[in-house]
C-alpha positions as CSV (number, residue, x, y, z in Angstrom):
1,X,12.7,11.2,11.5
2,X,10.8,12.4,8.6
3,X,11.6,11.2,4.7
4,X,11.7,14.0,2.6
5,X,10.8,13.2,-1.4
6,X,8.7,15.1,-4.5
7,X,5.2,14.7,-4.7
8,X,5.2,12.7,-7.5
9,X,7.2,10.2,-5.5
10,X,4.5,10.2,-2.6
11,X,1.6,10.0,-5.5
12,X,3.4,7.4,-7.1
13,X,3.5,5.0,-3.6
14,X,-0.3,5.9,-2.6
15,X,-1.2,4.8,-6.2
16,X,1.0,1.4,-5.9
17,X,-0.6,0.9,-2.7
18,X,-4.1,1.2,-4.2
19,X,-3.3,-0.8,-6.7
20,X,-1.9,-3.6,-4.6
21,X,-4.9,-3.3,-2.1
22,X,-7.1,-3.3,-4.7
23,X,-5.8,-6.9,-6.4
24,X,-5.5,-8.1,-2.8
25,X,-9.3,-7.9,-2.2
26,X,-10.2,-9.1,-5.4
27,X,-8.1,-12.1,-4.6
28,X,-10.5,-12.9,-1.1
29,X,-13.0,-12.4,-3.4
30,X,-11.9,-15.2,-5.7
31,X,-10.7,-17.0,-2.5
32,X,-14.5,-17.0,-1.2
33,X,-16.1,-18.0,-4.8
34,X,-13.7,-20.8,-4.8
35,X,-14.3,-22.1,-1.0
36,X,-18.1,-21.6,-2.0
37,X,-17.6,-24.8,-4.3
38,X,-16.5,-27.5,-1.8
39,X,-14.7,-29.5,-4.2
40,X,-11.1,-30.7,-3.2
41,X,-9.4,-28.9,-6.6
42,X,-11.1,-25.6,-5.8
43,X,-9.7,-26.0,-2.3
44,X,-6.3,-25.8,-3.2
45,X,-6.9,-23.4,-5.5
46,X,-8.3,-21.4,-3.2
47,X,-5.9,-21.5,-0.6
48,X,-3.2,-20.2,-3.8
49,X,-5.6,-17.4,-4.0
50,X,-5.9,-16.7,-0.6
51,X,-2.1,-16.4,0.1
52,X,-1.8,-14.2,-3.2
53,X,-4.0,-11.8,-1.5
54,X,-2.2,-11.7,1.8
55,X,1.2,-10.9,-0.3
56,X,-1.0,-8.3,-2.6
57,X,-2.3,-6.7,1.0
58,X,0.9,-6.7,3.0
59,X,2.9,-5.2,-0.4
60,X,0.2,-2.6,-0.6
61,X,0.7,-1.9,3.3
62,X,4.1,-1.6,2.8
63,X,3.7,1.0,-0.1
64,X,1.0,2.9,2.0
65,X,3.8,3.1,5.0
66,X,6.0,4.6,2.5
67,X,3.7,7.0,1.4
68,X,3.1,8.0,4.9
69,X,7.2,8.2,6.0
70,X,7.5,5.4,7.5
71,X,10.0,2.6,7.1
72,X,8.5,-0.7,5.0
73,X,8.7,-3.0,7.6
74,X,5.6,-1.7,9.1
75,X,3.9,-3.7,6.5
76,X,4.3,-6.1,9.2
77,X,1.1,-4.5,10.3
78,X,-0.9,-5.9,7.4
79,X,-0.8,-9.0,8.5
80,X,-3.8,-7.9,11.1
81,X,-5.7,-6.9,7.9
82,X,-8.6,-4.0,8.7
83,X,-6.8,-4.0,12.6
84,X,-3.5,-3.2,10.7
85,X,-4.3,-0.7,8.0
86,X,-6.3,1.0,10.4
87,X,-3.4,1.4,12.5
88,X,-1.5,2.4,9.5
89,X,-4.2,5.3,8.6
90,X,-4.0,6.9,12.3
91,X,-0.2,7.2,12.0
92,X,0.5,10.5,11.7
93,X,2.1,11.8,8.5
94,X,6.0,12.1,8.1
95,X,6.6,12.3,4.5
96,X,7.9,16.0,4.0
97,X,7.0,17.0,0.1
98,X,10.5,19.2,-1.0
99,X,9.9,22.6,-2.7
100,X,10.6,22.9,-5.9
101,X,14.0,24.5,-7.0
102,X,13.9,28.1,-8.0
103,X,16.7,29.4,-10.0
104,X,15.9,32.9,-10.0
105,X,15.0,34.3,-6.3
106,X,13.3,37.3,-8.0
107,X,10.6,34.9,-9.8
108,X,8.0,32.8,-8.1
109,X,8.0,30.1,-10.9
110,X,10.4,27.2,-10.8
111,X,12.0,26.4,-13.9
């Protein structure tokens, strides 16, 4: 069943998706600094950054399913990281983008 919304609504979830990818990796990244260290305090820490980045990456799967039509609980697929989001690229694309209203019928421009 495909979802039918604006463009802006589509740009809008590929752009939270991004954005919520993007802090996810930067998260491992910190995660791996922090395990680099070896001290017991970093540890923990590091395992709080490594579960941030888990919730960043399956939030930003679940805004990329969106984006793509699909229902959010597909984010479930995140959770397999690269195996997951590539899964979530090949997907085909559902999301219908509406045309824009046109009040006149004898004009091409929507107002």
């Amino acid at each position: 069943m495909p979802v039918y919304g604006t463009l802006e609504q589509k740009k809008l979830l590929q752009k939270h998706s991004n954005i919520k990818v993007l802090a996810a990796v930067a998260f491992h990244v910190l995660y791996m600094v922090l395990v680099s260290v070896r001290s017991p305090s970093a540890l923990i820490l590091a395992l709080l950054f490594a579960l941030c980045g888990l919730v960043f990456w399956i939030a930003g799967a679940a805004d990329y399913a969106g984006s793509k039509g699909y229902p959010r609980y597909y984010c479930a697929l995140g959770i397999f990281t690269c195996l997951g989001l590539f899964v979530l690229i090949v997907l085909p694309n559902r999301f219908i983008v509406e045309d824009p209203k046109v009040d006149d019928a004898m004009s091409n421009y929507p107002r």
